[in-house]
C-alpha positions in Angstrom: -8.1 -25.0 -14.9 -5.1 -23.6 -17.1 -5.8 -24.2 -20.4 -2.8 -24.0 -22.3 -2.9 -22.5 -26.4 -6.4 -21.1 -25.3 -8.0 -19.0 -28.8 -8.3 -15.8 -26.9 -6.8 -15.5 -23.3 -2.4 -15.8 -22.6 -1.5 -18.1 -19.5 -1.2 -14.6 -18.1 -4.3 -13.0 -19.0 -6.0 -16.4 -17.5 -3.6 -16.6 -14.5 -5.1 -12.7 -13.6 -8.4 -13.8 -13.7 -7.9 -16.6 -11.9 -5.7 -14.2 -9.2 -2.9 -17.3 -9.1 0.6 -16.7 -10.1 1.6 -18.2 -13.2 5.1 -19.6 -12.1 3.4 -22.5 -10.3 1.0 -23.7 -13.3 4.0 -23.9 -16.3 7.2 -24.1 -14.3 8.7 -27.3 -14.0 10.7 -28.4 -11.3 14.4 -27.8 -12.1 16.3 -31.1 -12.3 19.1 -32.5 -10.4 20.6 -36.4 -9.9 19.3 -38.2 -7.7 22.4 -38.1 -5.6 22.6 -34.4 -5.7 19.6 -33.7 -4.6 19.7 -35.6 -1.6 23.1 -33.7 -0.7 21.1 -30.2 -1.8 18.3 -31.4 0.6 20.8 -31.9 3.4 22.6 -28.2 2.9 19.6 -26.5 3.1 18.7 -28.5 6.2 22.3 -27.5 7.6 22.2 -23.9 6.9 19.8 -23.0 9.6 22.4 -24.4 12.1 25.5 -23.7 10.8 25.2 -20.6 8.3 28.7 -20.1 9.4 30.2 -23.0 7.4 32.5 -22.5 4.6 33.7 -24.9 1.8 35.9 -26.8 4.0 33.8 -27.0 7.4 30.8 -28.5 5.3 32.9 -30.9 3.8 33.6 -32.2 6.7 29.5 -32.0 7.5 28.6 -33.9 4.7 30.9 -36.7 5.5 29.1 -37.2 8.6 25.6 -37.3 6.4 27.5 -40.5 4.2 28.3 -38.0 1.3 32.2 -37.6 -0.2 32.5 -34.9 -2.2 35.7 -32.6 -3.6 35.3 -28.9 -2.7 34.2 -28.0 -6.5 31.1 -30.3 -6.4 30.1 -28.2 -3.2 30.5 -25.0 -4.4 28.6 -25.8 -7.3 25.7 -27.5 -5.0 25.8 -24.3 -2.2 25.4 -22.0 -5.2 22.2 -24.1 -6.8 20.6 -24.2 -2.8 21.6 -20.0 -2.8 24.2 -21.0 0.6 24.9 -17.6 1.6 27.3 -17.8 4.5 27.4 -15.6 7.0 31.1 -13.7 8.4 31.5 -11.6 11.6 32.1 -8.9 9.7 32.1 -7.6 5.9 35.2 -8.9 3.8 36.4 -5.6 2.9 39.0 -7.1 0.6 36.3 -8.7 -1.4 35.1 -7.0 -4.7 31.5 -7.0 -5.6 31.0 -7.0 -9.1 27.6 -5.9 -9.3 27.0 -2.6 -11.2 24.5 -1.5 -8.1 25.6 -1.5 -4.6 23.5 0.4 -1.9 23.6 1.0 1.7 22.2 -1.0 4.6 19.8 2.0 5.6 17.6 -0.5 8.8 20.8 -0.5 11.4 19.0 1.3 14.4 16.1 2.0 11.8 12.6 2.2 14.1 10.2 0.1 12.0 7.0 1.5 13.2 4.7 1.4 10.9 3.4 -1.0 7.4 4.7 0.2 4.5 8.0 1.7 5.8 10.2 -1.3 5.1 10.0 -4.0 2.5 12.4 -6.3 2.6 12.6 -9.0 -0.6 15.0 -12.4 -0.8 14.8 -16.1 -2.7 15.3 -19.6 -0.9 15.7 -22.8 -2.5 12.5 -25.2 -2.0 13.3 -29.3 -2.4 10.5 -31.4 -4.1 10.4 -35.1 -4.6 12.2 -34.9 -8.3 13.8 -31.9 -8.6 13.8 -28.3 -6.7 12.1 -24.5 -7.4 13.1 -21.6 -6.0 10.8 -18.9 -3.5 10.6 -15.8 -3.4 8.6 -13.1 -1.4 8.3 -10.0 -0.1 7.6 -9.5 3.3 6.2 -5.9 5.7 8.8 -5.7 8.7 6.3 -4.0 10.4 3.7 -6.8 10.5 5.4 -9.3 9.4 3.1 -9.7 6.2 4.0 -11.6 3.0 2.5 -9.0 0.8 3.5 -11.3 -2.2 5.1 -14.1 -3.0 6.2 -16.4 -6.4 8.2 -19.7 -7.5 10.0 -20.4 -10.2 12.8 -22.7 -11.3 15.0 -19.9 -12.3 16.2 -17.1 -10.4 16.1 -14.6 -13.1 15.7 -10.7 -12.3 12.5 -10.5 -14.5 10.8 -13.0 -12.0 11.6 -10.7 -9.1 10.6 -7.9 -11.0 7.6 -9.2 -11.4 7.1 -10.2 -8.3 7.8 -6.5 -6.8 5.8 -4.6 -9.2 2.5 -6.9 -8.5 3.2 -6.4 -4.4 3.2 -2.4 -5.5 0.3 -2.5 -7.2 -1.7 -5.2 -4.8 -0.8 -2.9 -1.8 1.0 0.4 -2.6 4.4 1.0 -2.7 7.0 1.1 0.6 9.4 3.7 1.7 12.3 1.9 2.1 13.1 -1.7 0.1 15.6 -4.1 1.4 17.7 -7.0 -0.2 20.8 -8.3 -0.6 23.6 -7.9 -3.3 22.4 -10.9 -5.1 22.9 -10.5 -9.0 19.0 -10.9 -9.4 18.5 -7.6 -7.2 21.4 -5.4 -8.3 20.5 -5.6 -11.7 20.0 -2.6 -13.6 15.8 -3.5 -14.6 15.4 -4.3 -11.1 17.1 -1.0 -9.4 15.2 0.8 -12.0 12.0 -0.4 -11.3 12.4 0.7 -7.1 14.1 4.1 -8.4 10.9 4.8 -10.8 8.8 4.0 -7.8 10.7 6.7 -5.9 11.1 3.5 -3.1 15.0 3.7 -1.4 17.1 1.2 -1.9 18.5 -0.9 1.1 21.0 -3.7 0.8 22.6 -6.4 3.1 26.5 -5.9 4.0 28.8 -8.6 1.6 28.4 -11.9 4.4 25.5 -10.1 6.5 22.8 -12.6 6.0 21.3 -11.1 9.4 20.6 -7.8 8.1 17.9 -9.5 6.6 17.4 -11.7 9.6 13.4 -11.1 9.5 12.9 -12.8 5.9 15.5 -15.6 7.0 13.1 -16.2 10.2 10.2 -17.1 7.3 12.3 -19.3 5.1 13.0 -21.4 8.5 9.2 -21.1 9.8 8.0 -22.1 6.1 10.5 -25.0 5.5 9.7 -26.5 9.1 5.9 -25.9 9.1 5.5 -27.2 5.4 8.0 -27.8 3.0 9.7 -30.3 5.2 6.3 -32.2 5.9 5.3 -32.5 2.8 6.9 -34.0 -0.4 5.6 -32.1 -3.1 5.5 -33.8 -6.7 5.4 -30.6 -9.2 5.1 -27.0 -9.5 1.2 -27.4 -9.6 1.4 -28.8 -6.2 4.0 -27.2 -4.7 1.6 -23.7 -5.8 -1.1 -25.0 -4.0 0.6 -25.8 -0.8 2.5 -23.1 -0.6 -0.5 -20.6 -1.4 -2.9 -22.2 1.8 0.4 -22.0 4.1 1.1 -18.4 3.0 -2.9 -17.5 3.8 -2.6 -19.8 7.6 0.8 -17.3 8.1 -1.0 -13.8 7.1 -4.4 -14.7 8.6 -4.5 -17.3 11.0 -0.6 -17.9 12.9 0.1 -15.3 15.5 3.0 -13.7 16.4 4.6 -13.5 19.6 6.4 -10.9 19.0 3.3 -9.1 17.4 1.6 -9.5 21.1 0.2 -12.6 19.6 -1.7 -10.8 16.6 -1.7 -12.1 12.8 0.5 -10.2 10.5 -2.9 -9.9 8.6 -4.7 -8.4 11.2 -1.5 -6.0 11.7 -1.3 -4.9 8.4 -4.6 -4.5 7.3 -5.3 -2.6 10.6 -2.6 0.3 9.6 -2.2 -0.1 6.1 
């Protein structure tokens, strides 16, 4: 389908006319031992119970699972899944490095209507040798992935690319949420929303849930299909993830959107 060194057409130009993202033709899965990635498997598993967990408290968890690690070889394996866990409250004493900190601009924000907030974030997805990441960008109105991309990187010019095809596929938002993650507070990223004249929303330091809309997806995704399904490459893992992405925007209703599709919200209103 791809054709790779093609006389007249980039992987991109033939990527556009095939409307597929490119990620998921050339990207191979990022490699881990074997070992490893059965503990990275497990930690993802465990952060939809216990988000909670530190260093020490999942130590304990894996120990349970069979697995005896020191705390440096968990650090380094929460920071390859993106483990993100989640305080009571900011730590205040803790500095954020990143050149670009915003606001949390949703806390009794009414969301009522498409288009008013985006909100953006990247999960780690296991395969059968090796891992990608996801990312997408999600309506909190309808609940609508207006795009979506993996890759085995997460590098800011992948999210960037990401955001500016959602703005042009559907128009740009008012507000756009994140969190403080190095990929989104990066100064080609922030450019890109502030050139858009889009305001910039971002997550509290430990405040997972301020994003808690785009966490419910990464759990609904994971336990509807990546979970069931053991995918062998990025070719594959595209493909699956590209019919489960049009079941969830067309077909899977929401209870909470009085049992409509976030399609048939969106499109309605947008």
């Amino acid at each position: 389908m791809i054709e790779k060194g093609h006389p007249k057409l980039s992987i991109k130009e033939q990527c556009e006319l095939l409307s597929i993202h490119r990620s998921g033709f050339y990207y191979q899965p990022a490699q881990e031992s074997a070992m490893n990635l059965e503990i990275m498997q497990t930690l993802d598993k465990l952060y939809f119970t216990v988000p909670f967990y530190g260093v020490l408290r999942l130590r304990e968890e894996l120990r349970k699972h069979g697995f005896e690690l020191n705390h440096k070889r968990i650090r380094r394996l929460m920071k390859m899944i993106n483990w993100r866990t989640i305080y009571r409250e900011p730590r205040t004493t803790v500095i954020n490095k990143a050149d670009y900190k915003y606001p949390y601009l949703l806390r009794n924000l009414k969301v009522e209507r498409v288009n008013q907030v985006w909100a953006m974030d990247i999960t780690y997805i296991p395969m059968k040798r090796g891992f990608m990441y996801l990312t997408a960008i999600i309506d909190l109105h309808s609940r609508y992935v207006v795009n979506w991309s993996i890759s085995n990187t997460m590098t800011t010019e992948w999210c960037v690319e990401v955001l500016q095809q959602a703005i042009e596929m559907h128009g740009k938002p008012e507000i756009f949420n994140t969190d403080q993650g190095s990929q989104f507070t990066a100064e080609k990223f922030i450019n890109t929303l502030k050139s858009n004249e889009i305001e910039i929303s971002m997550d509290g330091k430990g405040r997972a849930l301020d994003n808690i809309f785009i966490e419910r997806l990464w759990r609904t995704v994971k336990y509807e299909n990546i979970y069931l399904n053991i995918y062998e490459n990025g070719v594959d893992l595209y493909r699956g993830l590209n019919q489960y992405f049009e079941f969830y925007n067309s077909d899977r209703k929401h209870q909470s959107l009085n049992y409509e599709t976030p399609g048939s919200r969106y499109k309605r209103v947008a």
